[in-house]
N, C-alpha and C positions, 0 to 999 in steps of 0.2 A: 435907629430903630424906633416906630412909634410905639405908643404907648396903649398896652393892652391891660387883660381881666381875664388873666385865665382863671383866678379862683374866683367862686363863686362865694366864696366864706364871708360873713362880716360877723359881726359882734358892736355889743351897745356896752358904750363906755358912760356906765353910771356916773363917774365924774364927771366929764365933760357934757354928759344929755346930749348924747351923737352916737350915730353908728359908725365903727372901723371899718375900713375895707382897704384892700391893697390894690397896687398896678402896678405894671410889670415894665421896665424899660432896658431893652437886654435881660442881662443878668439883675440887674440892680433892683429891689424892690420900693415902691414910693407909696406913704403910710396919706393913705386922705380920711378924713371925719367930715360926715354930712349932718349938721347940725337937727335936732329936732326940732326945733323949730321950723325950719325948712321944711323937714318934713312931713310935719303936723298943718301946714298950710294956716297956723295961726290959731290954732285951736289946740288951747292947753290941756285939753282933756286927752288927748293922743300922743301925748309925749310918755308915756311908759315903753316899756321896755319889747312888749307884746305889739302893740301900735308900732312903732318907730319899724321893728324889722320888717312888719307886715306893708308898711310905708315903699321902706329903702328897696323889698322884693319886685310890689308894682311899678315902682320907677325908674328901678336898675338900669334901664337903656337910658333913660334922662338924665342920672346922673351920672356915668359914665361919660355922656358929652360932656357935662360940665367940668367935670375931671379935667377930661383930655382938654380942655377948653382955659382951664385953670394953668395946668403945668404946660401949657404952651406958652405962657407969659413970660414963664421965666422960672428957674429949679430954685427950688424950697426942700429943706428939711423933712416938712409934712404939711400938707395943703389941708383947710381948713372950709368946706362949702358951707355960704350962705341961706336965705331966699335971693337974697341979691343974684348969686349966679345962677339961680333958673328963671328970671324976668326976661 
């Protein structure tokens, strides 16, 4: 079964300075963090918390490849996105 988004939910994990999001493979749920850095495209003034989700909303489709691009390498625990992975 590949690997979907049916939720739309994320959330900014203050510890990490990343937003959560899930995918869906079957049953199973698969926990990914999109780092802010990423993105914030390098500009540290955009990594709050207001920034970051309004980021992860415009990109949604871009990071969702990357996701799906991620966990096709091979199953993890919880995948962790770069900027590396959108170059």
């Amino acid at each position: 079964m590949p690997l979907t988004f049916p939720n739309p939910c994320r959330s900014f994990d203050e510890a990490r300075k990343a937003v959560r999001f899930l995918g869906h493979d079957g049953m199973f749920e698969v926990p990914f963090y999109v780092e802010a850095t990423a993105l914030s495209r390098g500009a540290p003034t955009r990594t709050t918390e207001a920034a970051c989700l309004l980021a992860f909303d415009a990109a949604r489709n871009a990071i969702h490849e990357a996701a799906t691009a991620a966990y096709a390498k091979g199953r993890r625990t919880i995948y962790v996105l770069t900027a590396d992975d959108f170059r």
